[in-house]
N, C-alpha and C positions, 0 to 999 in steps of 0.2 A: 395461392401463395405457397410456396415449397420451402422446407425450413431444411437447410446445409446441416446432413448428420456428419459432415466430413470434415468437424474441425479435429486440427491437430493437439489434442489435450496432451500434457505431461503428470505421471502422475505426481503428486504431492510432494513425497520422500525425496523427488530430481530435482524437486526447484530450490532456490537458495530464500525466501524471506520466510518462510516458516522453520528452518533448521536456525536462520539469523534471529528469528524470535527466541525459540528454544534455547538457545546457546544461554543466555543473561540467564534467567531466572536456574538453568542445570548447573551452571558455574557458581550459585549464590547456594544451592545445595552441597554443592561439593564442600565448597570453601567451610562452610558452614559444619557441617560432618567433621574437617580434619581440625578445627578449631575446637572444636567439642571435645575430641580425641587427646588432641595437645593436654586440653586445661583438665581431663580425668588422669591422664598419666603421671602431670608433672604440680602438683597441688603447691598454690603460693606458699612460700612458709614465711613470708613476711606478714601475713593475717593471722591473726591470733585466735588459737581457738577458745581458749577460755580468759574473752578482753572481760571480764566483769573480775574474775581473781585481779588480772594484771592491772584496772584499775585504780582497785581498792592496793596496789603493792606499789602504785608511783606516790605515795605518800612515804613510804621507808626509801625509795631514792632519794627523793628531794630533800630528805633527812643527813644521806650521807652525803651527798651534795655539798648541803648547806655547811655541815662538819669539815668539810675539806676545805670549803674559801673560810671559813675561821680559824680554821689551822694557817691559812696563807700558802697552801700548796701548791706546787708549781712542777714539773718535771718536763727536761730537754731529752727527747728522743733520739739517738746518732743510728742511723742505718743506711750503710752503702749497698746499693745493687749486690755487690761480688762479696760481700763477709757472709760470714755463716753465722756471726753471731751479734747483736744488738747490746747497744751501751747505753744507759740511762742516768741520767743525774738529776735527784731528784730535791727539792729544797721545800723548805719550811719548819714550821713553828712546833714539831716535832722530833724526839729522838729517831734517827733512822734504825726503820725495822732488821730486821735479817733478810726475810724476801718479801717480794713484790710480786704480784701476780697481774698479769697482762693480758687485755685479753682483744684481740684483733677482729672487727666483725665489717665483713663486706658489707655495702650497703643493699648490695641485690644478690646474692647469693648465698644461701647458708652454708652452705657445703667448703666454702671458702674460708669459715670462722678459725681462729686457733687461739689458743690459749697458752702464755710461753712464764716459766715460776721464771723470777730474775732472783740471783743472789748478789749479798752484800758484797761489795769490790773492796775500797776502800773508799773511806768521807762519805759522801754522798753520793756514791758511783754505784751503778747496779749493771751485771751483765747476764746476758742467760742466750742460749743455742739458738737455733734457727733449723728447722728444720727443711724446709723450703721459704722459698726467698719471697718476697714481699712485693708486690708492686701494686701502684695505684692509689686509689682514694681508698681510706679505713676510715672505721668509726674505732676509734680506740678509748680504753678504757682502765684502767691503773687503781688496783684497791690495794688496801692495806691488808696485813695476815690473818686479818682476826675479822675483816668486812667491815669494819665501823665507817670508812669512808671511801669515796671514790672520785677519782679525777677522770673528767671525760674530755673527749677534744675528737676532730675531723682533720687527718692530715693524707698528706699527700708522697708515697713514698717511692724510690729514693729519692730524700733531699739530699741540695747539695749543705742547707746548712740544719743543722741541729731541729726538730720541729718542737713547737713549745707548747705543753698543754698547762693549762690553768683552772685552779676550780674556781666558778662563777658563784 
């Protein structure tokens, strides 16, 4: 019996189901690699790095909180796209302060936070600048001069009507 030294082999590297192997699991590195890279560059800052203080400090929120729906606080937020500056009227069981302090925080990005002092207009009217304009979903938040309380609320801006936050 004679055994055919004359077959046509290819080598390995030419053929396509072993590079079709290789391809999945090289791509599941890669991917893997730049996702690594992403999460060491850009560190969430929505994870708290010392949640054991913050907590033991949601007990002084739910303080001022609570102070504010006993006061009956309320304030109506006006912001149009094109002003450069915000109007605020604010109502309750309170003499009105001199300022209000405001304070704007994205929900997914920190870098997007701002903090705007509002002064007394007149009655119950508060206005204060704008540095850059506003858009989208905020977590907003409205204390008084001295921190004893705080009105919080989720809005959506620009409205067309007035946004209303309330303390619970």
């Amino acid at each position: 019996m004679k055994i055919d030294t004359d077959l046509d082999t290819v080598a390995w590297y030419r053929q396509f189901w072993p590079w079709f192997i290789i391809f999945f699991p090289a791509a599941a590195v890669v991917g893997g690699i730049s996702l690594l890279i992403t999460a060491i560059n850009s560190p969430n800052p929505m994870v708290e790095g010392d949640y054991y203080k913050a907590g033991l400090a949601i007990n002084k929120v739910i303080e001022r909180e609570e102070l504010a729906a006993s006061l009956k606080l309320r304030a109506y937020l006006n912001y149009q796209s094109n002003a450069e500056e915000m109007t605020v009227e604010f109502l309750g069981d309170i003499e009105p302060p001199a300022l209000l302090s405001i304070t704007f925080s994205h929900p997914t990005r920190e870098i997007f936070d701002r903090r705007v002092t509002l002064s007394h207009d007149q009655g119950r009217s508060y206005f204060g600048p704008l540095e850059l304009p506003i858009e989208g979903n905020w977590d907003i938040a409205i204390e008084g001069p001295n921190g004893r309380w705080i009105v919080k609320g989720r809005v959506r801006l620009p409205a067309a009507q007035p946004a209303e936050l309330i303390a619970n």
